[in-house]
C-alpha positions in Angstrom: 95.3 -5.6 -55.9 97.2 -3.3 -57.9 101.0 -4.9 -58.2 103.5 -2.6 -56.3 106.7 -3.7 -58.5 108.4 -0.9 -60.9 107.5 -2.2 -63.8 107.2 -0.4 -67.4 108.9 0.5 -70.5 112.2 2.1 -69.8 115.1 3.1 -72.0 118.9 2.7 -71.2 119.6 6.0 -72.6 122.7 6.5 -74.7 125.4 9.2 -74.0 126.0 11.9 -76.1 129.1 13.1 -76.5 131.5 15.8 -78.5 134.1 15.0 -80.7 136.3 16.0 -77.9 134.7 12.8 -75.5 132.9 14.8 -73.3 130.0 14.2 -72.1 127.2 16.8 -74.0 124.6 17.6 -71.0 122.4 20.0 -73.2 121.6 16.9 -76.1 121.2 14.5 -73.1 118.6 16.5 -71.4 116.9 17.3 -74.7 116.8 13.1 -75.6 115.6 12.4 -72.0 112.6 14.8 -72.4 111.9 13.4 -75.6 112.2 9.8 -74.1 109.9 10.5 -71.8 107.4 12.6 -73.9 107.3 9.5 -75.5 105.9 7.4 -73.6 109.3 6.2 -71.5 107.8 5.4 -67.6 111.9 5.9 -66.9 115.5 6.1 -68.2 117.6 4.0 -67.7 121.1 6.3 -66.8 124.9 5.3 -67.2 123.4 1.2 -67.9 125.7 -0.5 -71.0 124.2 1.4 -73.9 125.0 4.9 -71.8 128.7 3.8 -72.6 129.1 3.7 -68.5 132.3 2.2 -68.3 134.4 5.3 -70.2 133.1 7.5 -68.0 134.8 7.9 -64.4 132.8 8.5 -61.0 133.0 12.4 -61.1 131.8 12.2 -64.5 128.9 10.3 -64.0 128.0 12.1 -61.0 128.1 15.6 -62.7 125.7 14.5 -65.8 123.0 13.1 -63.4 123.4 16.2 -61.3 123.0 18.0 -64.9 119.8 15.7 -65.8 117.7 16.3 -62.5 118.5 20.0 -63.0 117.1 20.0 -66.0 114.1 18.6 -64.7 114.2 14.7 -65.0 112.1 13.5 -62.4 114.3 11.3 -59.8 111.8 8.8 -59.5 111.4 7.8 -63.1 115.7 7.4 -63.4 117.5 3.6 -62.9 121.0 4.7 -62.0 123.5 2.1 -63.4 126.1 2.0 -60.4 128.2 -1.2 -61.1 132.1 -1.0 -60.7 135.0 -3.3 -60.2 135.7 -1.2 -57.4 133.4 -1.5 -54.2 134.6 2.2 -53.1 133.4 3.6 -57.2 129.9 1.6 -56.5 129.3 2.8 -53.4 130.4 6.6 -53.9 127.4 6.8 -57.0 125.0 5.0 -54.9 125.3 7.6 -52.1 125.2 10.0 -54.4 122.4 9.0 -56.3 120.6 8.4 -53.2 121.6 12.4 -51.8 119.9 13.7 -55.1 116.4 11.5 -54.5 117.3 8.8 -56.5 116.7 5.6 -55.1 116.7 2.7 -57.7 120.4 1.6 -58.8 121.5 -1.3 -61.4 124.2 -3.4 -60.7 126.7 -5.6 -62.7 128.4 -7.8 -60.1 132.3 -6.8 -60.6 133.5 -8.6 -63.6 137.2 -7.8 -64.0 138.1 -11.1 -62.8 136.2 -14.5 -64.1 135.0 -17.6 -63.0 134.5 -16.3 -59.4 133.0 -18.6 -57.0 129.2 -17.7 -56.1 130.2 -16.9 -52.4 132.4 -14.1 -54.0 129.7 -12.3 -55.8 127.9 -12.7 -52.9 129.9 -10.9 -50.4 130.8 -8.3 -53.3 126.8 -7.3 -53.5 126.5 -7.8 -49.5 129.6 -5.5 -48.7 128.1 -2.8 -51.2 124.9 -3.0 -49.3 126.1 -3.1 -45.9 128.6 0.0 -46.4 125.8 2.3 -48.2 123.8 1.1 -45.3 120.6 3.4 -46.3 116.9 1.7 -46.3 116.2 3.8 -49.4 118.1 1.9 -51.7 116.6 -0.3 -54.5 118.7 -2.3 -56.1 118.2 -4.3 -59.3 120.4 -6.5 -60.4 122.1 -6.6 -63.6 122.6 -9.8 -65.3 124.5 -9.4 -68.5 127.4 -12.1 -69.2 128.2 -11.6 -72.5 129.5 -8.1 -71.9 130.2 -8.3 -68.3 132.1 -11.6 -68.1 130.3 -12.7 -64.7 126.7 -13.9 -64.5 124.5 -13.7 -61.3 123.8 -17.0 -61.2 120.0 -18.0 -59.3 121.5 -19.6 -56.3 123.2 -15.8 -55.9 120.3 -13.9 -56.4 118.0 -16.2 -53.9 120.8 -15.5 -51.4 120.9 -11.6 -51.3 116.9 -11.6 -51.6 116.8 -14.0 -48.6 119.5 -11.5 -47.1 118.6 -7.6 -47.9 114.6 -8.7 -48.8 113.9 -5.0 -48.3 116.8 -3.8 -50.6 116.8 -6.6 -53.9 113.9 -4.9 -55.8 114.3 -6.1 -59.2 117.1 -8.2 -61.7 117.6 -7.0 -65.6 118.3 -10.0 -67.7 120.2 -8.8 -70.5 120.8 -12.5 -71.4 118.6 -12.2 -74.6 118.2 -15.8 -73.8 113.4 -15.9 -73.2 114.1 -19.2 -71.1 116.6 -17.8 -68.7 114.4 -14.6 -68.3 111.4 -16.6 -68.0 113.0 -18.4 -65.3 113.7 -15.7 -63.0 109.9 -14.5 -63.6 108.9 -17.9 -62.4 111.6 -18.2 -59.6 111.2 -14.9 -57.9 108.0 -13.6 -58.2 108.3 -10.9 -55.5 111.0 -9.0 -57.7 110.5 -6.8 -61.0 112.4 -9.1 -63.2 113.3 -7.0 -66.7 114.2 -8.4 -70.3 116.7 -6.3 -71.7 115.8 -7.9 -75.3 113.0 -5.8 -76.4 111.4 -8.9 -78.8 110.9 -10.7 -75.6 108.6 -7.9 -73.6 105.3 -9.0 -74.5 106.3 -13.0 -73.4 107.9 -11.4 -70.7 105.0 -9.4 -69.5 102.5 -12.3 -69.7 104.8 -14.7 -67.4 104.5 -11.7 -64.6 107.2 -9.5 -65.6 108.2 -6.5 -65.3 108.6 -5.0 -69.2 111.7 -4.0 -70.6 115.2 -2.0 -70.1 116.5 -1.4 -73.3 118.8 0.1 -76.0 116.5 0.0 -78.7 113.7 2.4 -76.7 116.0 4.8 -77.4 114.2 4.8 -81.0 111.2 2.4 -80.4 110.0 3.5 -77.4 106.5 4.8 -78.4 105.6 0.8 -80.1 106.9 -0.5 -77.2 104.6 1.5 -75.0 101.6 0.6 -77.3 102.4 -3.0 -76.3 102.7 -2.5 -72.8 99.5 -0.2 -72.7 97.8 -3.3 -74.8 98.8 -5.5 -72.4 97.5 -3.9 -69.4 94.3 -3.3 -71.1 93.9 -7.1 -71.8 94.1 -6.5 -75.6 96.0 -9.0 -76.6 95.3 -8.8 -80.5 96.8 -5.8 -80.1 99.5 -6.2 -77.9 100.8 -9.2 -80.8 100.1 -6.6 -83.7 102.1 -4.3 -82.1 105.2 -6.8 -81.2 106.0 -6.8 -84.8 107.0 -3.2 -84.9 109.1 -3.4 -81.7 110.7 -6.8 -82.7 111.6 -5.2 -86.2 113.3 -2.6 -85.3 115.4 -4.3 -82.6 116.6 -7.0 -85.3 117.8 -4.3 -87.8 119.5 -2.8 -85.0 121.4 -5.9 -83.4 122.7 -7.0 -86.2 125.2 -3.8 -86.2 127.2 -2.5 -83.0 124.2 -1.5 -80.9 125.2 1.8 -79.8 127.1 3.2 -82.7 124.0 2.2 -84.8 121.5 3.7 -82.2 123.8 7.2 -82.3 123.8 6.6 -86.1 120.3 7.0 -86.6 119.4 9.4 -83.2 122.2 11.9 -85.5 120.1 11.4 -88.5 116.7 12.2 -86.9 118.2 15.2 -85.2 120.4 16.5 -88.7 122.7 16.7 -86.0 126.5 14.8 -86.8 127.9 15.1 -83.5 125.5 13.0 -81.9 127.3 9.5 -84.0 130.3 10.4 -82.0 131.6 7.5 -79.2 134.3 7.3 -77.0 136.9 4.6 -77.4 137.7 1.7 -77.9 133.9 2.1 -79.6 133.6 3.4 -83.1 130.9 5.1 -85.1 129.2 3.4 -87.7 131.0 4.2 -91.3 128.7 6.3 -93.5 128.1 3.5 -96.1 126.7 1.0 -93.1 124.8 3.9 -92.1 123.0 4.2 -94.9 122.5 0.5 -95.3 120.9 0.9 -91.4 118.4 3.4 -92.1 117.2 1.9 -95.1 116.8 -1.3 -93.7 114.8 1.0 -90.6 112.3 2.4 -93.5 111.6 -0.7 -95.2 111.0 -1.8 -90.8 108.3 0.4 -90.7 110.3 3.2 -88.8 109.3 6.5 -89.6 111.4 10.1 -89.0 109.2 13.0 -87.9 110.4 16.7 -87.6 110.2 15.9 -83.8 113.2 13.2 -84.2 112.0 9.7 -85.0 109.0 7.5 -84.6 107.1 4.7 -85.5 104.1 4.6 -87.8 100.9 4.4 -86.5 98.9 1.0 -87.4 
């Protein structure tokens, strides 16, 4: 029977901005197309790497507004929609949800620490309960080293016993294989993610999902290849191919993940105004730049007039 979870390769696209800090609709489109020309199944919009937190509500709404009119299919978008604020999470949900979008990621809110479990309970129930609409797909968004606040099991098992027909999915940007393992083995009825793009071939052959990451950005097309392996019950070549996608993701995490990802996406596209972050991040200096796109060749990353890819085997 064929599996009917989202599963896949999908990218948490980056945000590209002007020197000025706003948000550039034109190059996001343009990167989206090429995402998904790629071999992307779906982006991954306003997540951590799209540098959601700068951006306010209105924002956020107008740039997926931009993206769908620009043709991004609605059902191959994840629409990051976690706030402090139950009103902020709430208002991007609807919206997403008036536009055709029905799959949302969710931090829990993680302005105050060391909440009790209860707590992050009724925050995720409350959300759920107000938006009140059986199209919504939420995936849950475990990420505590940025966040703050984990979603601990015990949470999750709750809200799946609670909204079945609402928890669809949980990304596990942990970068911890055990923990992600874990949830593949705990709740088999939901499309559980790796956000650590090393661990996607592990990941897949535990029963999960694939990947939602920063890296596909550039890596996308090896990553694919794996997945495509995979399916196909190649193995051999799923493993081959794991080299690639785990090679490029340790040259990039071993600088600030989205400065670095702008750094070489600017490079690819001769184009300088795509290294440009909003505050309090900072682009990559031009010397480490260097240093990162060297250390990318020598990786086995490849630019092509098209913007950047990986060699073939």
């Amino acid at each position: 029977m064929e599996d009917p979870r989202l599963r896949g390769i999908w990218a948490a696209i980056v945000t590209p901005v002007d020197p000025d800090g706003e948000i550039n609709l034109e190059r996001c489109a343009r990167h989206a197309r090429w995402l998904l020309r790629q071999g992307c199944h779906g982006l991954g919009v306003f997540g951590t790497t799209g540098e959601t937190q700068a951006f306010s509500v209105d924002e956020r709404r107008a740039a997926l507004e931009a993206l769908l009119a620009a043709g991004l299919p609605a059902d191959r978008v994840i629409l990051g929609v976690g706030c402090c604020a139950r009103a902020d999470t709430v208002a991007l949900i609807r919206h997403g949800l008036g536009l055709g979008v029905t799959r949302m990621l969710a931090l829990p809110p993680f302005f105050y620490k060391n909440v009790p479990e209860e707590g992050l309970l009724r925050a995720f129930s409350e959300v759920i309960e107000k938006v009140a609409d059986p199209r919504l797909e939420l995936l849950l968004y475990h990420f505590p080293q940025v966040a703050g606040v984990a979603i601990p099991k015990p949470v999750i098992a709750r809200l799946v016993e609670r909204y079945p027909s609402t928890i669809k999915g949980i990304k596990d940007s942990s970068a911890d294989l055990a923990h992600t393992l874990d949830l593949v083995r705990s709740f088999p009825g939901l499309a559980v993610f790796a956000g650590a793009d090393q661990h996607l071939l592990e990941v897949l052959k535990a029963g999960g999902a694939g990947t939602i990451s920063a890296a596909a950005n550039l890596n996308c097309a090896a990553s694919r290849v794996v997945f495509d392996a995979f399916e196909r019950g190649d193995l051999a070549a799923a493993e081959a191919g794991m080299a690639k996608v785990a090679a490029v993701r340790e040259v990039l995490q071993k600088r600030p993940l989205i400065p670095a990802i702008k750094h070489v996406i600017a490079d690819g596209r001769h184009d300088p105004v795509w290294r440009t972050v909003r505050p309090p991040l900072v682009e990559l200096d031009p010397a480490e730049g260097e240093r990162l796109l060297a250390e990318l060749d020598a990786a086995g990353y490849v630019h092509d007039p098209d913007l950047y890819s990986v060699a073939a085997a």
